[in-house]
C-alpha positions, 0 to 999 in steps of 0.5 A: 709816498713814492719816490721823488723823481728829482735827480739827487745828484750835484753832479752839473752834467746829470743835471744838464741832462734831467732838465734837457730831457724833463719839462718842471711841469711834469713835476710839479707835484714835488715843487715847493716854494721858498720864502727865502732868497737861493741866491744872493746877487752882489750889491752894485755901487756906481761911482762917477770919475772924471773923464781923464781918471776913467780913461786910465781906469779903462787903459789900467785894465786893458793892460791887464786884461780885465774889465774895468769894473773887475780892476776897480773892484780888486782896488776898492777889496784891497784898500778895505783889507788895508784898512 
């Protein structure tokens, strides 16, 4: 068995160069497939608020300056861990 032609490295910038300089089809004899999920996405969850309420949502990050989903967010972890 020769040596896999994969970087082994966690370093980004090495990556960033093996795949600026590589093609995954010249490699494809080392590929393997994976059942399981690499990356986990975060759940989204949608909520509907009234006009006004969104506004001062919207005015709360702004101040802050965050998205207003990231405020929204911060609010909902902080009341859970309230809990």
């Amino acid at each position: 068995m020769s040596a896999s032609r994969l970087p082994q490295t966690d370093s980004i910038q090495e990556l960033v160069h093996f795949w600026d300089t590589h093609d995954v089809t010249e490699l494809d004899d080392e590929l393997e497939e994976v059942g399981d999920r690499v990356f986990e996405r975060d759940t989204q969850i949608t909520i509907h608020l009234e006009s006004d309420d969104a506004d001062a949502v919207r005015a709360a990050a702004a101040s802050r300056g965050v998205r207003d989903s990231e405020l929204l967010r911060e609010w909902v972890i902080e009341k859970l861990h309230a809990a």
